[in-house]
Structure formats: C-alpha cells, structure tokens
N, CA, C and O atoms as a CHARMM CRD file, in Angstrom:
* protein
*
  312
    1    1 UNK  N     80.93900  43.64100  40.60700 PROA 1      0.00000
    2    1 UNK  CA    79.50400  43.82500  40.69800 PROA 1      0.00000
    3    1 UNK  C     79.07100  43.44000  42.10700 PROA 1      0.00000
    4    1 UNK  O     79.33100  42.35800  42.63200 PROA 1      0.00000
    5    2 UNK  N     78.48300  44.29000  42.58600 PROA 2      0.00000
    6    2 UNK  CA    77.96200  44.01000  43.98300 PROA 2      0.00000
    7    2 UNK  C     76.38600  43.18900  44.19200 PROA 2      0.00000
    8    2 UNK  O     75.44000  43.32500  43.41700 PROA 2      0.00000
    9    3 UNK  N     76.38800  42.52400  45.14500 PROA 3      0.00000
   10    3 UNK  CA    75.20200  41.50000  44.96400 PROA 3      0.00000
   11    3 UNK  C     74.27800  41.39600  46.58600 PROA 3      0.00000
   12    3 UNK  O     75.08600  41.20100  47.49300 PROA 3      0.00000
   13    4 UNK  N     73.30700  41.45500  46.92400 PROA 4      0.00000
   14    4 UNK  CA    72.68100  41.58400  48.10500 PROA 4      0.00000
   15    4 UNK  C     71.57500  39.81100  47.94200 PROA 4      0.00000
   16    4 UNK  O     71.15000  39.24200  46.93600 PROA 4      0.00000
   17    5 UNK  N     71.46400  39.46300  49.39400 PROA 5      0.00000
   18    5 UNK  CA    70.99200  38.08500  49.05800 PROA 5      0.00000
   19    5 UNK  C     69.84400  38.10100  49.87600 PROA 5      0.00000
   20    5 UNK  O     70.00600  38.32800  51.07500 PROA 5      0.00000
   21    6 UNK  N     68.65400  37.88800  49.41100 PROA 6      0.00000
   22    6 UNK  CA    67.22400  38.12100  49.76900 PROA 6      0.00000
   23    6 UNK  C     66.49700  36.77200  49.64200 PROA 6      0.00000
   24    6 UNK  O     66.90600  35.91800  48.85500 PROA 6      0.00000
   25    7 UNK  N     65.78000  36.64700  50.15900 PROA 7      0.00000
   26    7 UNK  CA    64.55500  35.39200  49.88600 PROA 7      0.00000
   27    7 UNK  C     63.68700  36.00900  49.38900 PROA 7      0.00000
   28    7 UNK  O     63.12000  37.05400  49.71000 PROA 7      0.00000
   29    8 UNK  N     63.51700  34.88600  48.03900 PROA 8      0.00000
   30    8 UNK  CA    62.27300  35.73800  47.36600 PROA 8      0.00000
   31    8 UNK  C     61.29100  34.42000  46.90300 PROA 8      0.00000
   32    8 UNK  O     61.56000  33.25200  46.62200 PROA 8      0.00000
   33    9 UNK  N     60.25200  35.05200  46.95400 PROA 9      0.00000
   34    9 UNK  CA    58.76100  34.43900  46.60800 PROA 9      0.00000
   35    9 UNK  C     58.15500  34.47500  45.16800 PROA 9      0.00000
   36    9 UNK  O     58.63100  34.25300  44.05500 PROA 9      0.00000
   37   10 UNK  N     56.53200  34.95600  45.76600 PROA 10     0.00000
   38   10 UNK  CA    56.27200  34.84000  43.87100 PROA 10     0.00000
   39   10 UNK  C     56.79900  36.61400  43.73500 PROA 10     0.00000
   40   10 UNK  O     57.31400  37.36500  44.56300 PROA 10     0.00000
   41   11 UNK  N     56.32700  36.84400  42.08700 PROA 11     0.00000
   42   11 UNK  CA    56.55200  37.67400  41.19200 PROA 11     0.00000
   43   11 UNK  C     55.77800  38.05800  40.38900 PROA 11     0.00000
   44   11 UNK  O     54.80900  37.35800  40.09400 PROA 11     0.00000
   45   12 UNK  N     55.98100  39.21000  39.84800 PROA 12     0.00000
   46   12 UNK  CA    54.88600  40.00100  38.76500 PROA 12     0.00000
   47   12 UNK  C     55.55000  40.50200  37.50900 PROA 12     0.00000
   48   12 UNK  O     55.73900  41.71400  37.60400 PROA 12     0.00000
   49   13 UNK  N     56.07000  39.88500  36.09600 PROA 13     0.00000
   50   13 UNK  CA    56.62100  40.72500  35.27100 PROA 13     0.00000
   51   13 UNK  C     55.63000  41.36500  34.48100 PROA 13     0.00000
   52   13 UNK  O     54.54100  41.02200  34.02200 PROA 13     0.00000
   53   14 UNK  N     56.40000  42.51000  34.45200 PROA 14     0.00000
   54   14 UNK  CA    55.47300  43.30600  33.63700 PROA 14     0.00000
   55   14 UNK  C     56.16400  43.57500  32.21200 PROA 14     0.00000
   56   14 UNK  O     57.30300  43.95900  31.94600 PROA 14     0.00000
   57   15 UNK  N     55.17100  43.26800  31.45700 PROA 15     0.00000
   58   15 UNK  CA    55.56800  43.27400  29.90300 PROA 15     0.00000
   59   15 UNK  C     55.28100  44.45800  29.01000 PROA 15     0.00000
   60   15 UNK  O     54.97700  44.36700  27.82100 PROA 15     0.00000
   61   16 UNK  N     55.42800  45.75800  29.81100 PROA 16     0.00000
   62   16 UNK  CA    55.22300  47.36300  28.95400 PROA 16     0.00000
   63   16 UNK  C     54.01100  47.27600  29.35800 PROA 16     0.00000
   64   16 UNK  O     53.45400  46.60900  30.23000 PROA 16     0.00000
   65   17 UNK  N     53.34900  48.78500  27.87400 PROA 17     0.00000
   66   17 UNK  CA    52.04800  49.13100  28.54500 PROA 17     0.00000
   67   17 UNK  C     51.03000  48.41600  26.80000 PROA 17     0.00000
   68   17 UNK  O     51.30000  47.83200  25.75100 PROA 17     0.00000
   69   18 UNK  N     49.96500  48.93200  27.44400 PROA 18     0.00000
   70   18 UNK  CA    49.18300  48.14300  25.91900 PROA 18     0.00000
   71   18 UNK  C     49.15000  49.69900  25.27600 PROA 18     0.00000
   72   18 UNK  O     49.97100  50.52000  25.68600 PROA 18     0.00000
   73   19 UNK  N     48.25200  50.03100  24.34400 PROA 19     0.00000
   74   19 UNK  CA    47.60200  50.97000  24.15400 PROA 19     0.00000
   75   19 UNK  C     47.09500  52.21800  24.61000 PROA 19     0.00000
   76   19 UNK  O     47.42700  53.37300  24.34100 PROA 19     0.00000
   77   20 UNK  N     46.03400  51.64500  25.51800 PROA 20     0.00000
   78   20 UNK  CA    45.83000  52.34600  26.45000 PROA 20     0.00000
   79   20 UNK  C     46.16200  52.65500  27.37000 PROA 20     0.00000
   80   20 UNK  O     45.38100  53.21400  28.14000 PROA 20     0.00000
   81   21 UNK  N     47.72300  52.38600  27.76700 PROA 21     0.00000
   82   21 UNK  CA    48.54600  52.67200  29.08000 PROA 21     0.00000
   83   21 UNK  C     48.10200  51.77400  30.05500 PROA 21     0.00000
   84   21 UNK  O     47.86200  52.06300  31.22800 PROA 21     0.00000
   85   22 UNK  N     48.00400  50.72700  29.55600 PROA 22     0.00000
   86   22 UNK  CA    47.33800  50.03800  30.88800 PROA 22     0.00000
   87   22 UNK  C     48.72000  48.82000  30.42900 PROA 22     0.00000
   88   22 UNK  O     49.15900  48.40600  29.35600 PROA 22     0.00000
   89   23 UNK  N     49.09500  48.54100  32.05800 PROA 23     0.00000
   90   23 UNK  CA    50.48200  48.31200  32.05700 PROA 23     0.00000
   91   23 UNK  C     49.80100  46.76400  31.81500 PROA 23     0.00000
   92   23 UNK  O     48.60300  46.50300  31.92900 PROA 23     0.00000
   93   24 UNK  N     51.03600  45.67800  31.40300 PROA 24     0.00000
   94   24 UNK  CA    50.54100  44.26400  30.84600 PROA 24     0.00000
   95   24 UNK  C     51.42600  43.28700  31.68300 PROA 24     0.00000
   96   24 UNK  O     52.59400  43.11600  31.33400 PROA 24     0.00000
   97   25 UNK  N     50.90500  42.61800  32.80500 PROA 25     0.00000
   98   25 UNK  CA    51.43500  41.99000  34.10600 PROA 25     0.00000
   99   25 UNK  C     51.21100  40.75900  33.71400 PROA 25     0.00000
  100   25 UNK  O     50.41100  40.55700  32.80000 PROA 25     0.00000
  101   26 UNK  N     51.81000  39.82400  34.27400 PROA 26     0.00000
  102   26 UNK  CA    51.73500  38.26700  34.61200 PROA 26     0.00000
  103   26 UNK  C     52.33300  38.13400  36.07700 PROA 26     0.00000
  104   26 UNK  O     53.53600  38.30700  36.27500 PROA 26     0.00000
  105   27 UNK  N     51.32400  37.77800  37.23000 PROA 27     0.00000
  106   27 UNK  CA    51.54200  37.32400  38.14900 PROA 27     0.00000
  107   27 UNK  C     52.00600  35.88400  38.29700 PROA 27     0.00000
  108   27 UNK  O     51.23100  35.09800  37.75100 PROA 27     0.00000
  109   28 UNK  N     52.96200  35.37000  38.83200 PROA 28     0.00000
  110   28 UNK  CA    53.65300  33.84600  39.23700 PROA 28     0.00000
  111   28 UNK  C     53.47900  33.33600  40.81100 PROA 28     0.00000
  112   28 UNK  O     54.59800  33.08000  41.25600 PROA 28     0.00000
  113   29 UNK  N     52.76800  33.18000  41.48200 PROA 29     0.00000
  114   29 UNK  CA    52.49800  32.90500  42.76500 PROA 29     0.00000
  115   29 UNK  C     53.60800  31.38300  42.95900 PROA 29     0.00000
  116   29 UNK  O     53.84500  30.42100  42.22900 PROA 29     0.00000
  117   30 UNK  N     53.97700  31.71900  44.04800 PROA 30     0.00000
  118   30 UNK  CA    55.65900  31.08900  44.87400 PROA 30     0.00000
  119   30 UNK  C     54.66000  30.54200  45.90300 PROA 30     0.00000
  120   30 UNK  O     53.72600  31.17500  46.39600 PROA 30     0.00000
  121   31 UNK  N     55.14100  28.74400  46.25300 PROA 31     0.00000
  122   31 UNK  CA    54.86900  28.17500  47.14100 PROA 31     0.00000
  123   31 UNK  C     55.46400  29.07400  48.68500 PROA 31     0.00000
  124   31 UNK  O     54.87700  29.54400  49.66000 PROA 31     0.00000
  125   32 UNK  N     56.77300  28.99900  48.30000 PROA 32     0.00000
  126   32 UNK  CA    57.75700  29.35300  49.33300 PROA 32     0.00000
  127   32 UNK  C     58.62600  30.41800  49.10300 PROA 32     0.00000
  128   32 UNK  O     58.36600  31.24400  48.22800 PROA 32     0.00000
  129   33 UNK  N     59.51800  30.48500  49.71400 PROA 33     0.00000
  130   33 UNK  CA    60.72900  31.49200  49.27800 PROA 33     0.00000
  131   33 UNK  C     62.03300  30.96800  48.80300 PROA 33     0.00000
  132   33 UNK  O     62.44300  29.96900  49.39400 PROA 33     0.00000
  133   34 UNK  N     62.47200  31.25900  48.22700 PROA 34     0.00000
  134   34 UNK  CA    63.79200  31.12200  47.65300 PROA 34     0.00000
  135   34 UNK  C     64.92600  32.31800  48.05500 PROA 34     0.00000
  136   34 UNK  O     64.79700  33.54200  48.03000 PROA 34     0.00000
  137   35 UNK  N     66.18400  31.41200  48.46700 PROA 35     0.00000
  138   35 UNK  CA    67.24500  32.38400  48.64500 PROA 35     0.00000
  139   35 UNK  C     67.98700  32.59700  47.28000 PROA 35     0.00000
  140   35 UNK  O     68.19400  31.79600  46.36900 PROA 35     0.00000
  141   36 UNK  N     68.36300  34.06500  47.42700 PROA 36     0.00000
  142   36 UNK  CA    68.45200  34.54800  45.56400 PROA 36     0.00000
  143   36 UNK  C     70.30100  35.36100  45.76700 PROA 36     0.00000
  144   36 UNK  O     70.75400  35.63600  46.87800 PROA 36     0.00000
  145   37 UNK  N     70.75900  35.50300  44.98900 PROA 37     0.00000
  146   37 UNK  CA    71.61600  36.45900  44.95800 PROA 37     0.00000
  147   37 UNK  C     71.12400  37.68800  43.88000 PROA 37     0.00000
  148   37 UNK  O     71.18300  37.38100  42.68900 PROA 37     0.00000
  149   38 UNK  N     70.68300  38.94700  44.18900 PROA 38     0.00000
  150   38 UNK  CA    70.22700  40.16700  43.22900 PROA 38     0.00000
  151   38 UNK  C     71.53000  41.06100  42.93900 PROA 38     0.00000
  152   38 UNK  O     72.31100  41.48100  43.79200 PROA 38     0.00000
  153   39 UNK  N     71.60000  41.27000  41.48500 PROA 39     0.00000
  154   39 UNK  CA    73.20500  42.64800  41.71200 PROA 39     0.00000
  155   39 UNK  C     72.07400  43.92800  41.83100 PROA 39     0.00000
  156   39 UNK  O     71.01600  44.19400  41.26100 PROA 39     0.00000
  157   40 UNK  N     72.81800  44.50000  42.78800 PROA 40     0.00000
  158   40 UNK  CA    72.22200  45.84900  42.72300 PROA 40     0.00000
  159   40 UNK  C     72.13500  46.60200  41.91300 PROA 40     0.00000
  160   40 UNK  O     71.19100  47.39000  41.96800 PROA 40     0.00000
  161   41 UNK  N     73.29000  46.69500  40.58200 PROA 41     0.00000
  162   41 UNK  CA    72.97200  47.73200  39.92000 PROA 41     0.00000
  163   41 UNK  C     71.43500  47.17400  39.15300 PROA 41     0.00000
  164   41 UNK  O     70.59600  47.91500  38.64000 PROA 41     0.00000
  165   42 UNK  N     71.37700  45.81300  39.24700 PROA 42     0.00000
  166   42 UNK  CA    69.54700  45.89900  38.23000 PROA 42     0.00000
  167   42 UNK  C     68.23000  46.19800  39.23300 PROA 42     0.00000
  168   42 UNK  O     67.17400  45.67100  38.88500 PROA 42     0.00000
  169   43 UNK  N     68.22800  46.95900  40.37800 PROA 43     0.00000
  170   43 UNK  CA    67.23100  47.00300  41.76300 PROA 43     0.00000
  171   43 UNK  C     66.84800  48.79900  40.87900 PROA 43     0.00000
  172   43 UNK  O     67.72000  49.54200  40.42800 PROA 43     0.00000
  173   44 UNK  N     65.72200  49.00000  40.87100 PROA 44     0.00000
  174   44 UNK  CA    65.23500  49.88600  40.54100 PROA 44     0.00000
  175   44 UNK  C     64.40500  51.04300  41.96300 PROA 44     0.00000
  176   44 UNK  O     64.55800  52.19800  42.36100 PROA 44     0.00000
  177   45 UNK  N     63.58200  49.93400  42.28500 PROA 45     0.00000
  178   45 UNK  CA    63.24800  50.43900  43.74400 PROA 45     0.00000
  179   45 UNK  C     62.88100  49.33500  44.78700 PROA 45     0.00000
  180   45 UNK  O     62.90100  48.12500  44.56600 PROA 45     0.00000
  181   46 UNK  N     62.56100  49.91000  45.88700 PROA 46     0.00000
  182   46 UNK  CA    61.99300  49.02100  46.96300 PROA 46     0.00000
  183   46 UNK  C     60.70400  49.79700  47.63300 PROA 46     0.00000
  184   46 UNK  O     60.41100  50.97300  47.85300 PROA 46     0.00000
  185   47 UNK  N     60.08100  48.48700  47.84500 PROA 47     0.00000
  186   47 UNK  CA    58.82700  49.20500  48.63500 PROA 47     0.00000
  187   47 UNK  C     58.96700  47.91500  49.96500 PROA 47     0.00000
  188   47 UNK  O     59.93200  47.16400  50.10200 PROA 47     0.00000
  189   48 UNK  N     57.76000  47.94400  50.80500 PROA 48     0.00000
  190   48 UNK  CA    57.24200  47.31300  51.99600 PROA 48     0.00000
  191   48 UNK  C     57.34600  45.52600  51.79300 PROA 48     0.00000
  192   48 UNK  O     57.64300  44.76300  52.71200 PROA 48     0.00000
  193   49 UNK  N     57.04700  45.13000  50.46900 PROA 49     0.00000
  194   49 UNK  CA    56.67300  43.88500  49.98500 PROA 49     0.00000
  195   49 UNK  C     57.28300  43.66800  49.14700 PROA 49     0.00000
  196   49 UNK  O     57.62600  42.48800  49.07800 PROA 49     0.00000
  197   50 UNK  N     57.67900  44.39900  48.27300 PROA 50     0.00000
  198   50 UNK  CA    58.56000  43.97100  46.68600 PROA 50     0.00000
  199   50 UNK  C     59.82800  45.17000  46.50500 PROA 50     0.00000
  200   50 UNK  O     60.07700  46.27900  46.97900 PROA 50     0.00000
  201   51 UNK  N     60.36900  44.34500  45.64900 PROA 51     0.00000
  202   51 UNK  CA    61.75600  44.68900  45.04300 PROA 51     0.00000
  203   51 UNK  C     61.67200  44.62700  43.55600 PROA 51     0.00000
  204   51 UNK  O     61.48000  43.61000  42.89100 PROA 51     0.00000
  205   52 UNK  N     61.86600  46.02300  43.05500 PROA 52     0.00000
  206   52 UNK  CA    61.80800  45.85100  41.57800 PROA 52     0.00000
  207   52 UNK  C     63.15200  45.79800  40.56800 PROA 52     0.00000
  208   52 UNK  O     64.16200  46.42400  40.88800 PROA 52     0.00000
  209   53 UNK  N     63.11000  45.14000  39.53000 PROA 53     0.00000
  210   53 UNK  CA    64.52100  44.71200  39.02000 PROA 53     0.00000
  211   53 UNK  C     64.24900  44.71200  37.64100 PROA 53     0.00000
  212   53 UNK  O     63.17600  44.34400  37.16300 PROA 53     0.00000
  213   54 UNK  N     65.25600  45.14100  36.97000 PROA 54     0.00000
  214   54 UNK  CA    65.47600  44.97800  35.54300 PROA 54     0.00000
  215   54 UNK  C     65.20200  43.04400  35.05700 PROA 54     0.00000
  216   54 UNK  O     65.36200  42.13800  35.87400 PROA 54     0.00000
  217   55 UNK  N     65.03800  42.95800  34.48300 PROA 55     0.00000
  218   55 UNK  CA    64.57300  41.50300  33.83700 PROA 55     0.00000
  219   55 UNK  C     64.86000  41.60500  32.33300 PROA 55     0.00000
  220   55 UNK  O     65.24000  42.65300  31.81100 PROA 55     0.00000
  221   56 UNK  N     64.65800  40.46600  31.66700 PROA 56     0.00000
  222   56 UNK  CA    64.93400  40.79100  30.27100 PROA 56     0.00000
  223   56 UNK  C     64.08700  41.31200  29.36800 PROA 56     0.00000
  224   56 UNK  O     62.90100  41.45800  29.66300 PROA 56     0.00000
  225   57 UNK  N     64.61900  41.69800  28.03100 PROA 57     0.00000
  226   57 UNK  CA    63.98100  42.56000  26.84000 PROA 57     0.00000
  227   57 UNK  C     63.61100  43.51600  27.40600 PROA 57     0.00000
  228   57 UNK  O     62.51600  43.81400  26.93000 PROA 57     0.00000
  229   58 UNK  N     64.03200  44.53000  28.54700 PROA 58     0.00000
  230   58 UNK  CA    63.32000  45.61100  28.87700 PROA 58     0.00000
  231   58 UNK  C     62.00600  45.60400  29.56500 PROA 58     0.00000
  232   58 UNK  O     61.38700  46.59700  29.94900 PROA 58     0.00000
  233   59 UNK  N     61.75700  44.70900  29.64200 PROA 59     0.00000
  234   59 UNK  CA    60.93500  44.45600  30.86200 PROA 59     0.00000
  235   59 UNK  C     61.42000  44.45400  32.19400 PROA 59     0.00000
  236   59 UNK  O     62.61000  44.45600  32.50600 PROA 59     0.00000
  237   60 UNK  N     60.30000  44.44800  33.08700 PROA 60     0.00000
  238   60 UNK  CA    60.73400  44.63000  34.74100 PROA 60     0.00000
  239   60 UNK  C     60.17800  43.30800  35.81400 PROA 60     0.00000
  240   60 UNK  O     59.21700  42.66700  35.38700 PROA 60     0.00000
  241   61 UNK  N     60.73400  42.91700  37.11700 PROA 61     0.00000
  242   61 UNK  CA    59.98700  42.20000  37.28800 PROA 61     0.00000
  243   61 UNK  C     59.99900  42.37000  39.40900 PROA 61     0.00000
  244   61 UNK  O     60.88500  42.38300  40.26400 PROA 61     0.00000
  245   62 UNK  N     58.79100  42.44800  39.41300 PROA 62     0.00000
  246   62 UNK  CA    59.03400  42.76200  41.06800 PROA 62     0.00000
  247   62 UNK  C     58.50100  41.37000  41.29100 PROA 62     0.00000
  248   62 UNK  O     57.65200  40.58700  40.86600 PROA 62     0.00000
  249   63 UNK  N     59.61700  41.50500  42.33800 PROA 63     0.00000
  250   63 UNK  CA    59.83800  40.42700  43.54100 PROA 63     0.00000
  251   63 UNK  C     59.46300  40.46000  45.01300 PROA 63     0.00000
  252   63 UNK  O     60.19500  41.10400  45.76400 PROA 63     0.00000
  253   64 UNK  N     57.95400  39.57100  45.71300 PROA 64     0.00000
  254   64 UNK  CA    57.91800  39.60100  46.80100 PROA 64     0.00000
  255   64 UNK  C     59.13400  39.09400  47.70900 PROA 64     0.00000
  256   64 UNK  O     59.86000  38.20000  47.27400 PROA 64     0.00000
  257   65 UNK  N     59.30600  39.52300  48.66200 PROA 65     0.00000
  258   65 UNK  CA    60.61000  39.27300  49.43000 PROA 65     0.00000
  259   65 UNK  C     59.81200  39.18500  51.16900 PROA 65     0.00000
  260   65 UNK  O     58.79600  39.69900  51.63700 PROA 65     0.00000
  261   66 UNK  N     60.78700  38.34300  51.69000 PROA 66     0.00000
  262   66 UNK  CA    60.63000  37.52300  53.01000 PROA 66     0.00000
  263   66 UNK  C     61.10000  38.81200  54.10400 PROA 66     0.00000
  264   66 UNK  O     60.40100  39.38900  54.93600 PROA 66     0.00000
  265   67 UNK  N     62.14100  38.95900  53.85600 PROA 67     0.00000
  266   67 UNK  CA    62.88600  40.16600  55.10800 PROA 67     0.00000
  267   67 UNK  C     62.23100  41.20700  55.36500 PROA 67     0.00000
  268   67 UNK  O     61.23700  41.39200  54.66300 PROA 67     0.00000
  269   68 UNK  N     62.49500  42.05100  56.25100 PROA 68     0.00000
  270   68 UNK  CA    61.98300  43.37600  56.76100 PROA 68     0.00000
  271   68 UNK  C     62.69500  44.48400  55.52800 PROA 68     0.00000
  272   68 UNK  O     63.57700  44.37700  54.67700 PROA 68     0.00000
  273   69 UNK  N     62.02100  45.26300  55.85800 PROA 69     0.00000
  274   69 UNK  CA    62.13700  46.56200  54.54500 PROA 69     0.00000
  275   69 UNK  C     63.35500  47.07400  54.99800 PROA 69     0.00000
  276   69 UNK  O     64.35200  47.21600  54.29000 PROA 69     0.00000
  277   70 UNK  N     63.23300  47.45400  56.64200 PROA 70     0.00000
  278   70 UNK  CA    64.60900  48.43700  57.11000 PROA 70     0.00000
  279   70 UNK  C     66.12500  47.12100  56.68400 PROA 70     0.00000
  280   70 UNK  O     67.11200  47.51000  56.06000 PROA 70     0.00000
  281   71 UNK  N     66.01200  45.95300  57.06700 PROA 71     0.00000
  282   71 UNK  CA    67.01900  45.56400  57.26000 PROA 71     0.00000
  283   71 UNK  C     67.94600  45.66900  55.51900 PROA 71     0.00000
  284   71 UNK  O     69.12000  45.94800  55.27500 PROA 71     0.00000
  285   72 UNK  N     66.57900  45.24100  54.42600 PROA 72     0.00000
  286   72 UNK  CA    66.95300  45.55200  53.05400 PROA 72     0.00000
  287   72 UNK  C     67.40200  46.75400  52.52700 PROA 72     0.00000
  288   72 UNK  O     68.00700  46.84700  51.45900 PROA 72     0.00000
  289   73 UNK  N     67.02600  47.95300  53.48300 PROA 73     0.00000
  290   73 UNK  CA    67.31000  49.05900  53.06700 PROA 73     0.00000
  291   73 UNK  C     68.80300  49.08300  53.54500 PROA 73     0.00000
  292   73 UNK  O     69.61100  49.56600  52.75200 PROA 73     0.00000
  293   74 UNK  N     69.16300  48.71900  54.48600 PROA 74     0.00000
  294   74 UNK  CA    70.46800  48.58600  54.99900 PROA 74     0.00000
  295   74 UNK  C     71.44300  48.50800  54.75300 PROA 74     0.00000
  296   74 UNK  O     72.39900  49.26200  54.93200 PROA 74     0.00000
  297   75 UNK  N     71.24400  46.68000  53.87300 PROA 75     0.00000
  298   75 UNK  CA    72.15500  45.67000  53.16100 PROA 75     0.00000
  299   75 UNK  C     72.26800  47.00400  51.57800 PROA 75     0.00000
  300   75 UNK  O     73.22600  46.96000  50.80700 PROA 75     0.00000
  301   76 UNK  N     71.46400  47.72600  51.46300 PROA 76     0.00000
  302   76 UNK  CA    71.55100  48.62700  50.02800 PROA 76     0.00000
  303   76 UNK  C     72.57700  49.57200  50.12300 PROA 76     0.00000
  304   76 UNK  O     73.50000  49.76500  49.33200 PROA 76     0.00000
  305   77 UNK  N     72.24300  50.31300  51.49300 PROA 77     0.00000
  306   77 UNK  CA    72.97500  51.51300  51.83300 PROA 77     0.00000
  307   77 UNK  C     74.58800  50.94900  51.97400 PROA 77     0.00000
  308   77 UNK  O     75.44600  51.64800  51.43500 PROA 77     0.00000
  309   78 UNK  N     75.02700  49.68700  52.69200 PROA 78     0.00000
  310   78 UNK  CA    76.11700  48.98700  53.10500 PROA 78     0.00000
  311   78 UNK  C     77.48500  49.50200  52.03600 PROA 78     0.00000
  312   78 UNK  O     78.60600  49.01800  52.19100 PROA 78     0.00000
C-alpha cells in the first residue's frame, strides 16, 4: 500500500445527504498541523486547500493541508 505524508489541519466529515440533498457536515477546526501518513488508494480528490479521503461507515472526510497543491500533486503522480 502506498502512503504520501502531508500536514494536516482541521477537517470537515461529511455524514451523507439529509432528505433534501443537503449534504450533513461537521466541521473540526485544528489549532495547528499535524504530520499524517494518507494511503492513496483512500484520496478521492484534491483541490487548492483540501484533500478528500474515504473515512469510516462510508462517509468522507476532507482534510485542510499545509503544502502547496503542485508539490501534492507530484508526491501523487510519483
């Protein structure tokens, strides 16, 4: 299993949608950052600020992250 190592901050899991499609979040606000080990196969996507990842029961959970986007895109492509 391959693993990429990021600093990560706070987080947002999202717990499905309600009813009305309106998706059901819990934000966790992070003093600081934390250095993490992520396996790639649970990375769903990346954007500018967050990294999204499989989490448990089928839920998802994006992760603010410290590094530059290109250099993460990098360590992915590697």
């Amino acid at each position: 299993m391959d693993f990429i190592e990021l600093h990560l901050g706070s987080y947002i899991i999202s717990h499905g949608y309600d009813k009305n499609n309106n998706e059901k979040i819990v934000h966790i606000p992070a003093d600081n950052f934390a250095k993490k080990l992520i396996a790639v196969s649970r990375i769903k996507s990346l954007s500018d600020k967050y990294i999204l990842t499989d989490y448990v029961d089928g839920r998802w959970i994006y992760w603010e992250y410290k590094e530059d986007f290109e250099d993460v895109k990098k360590l992915l492509n590697a």
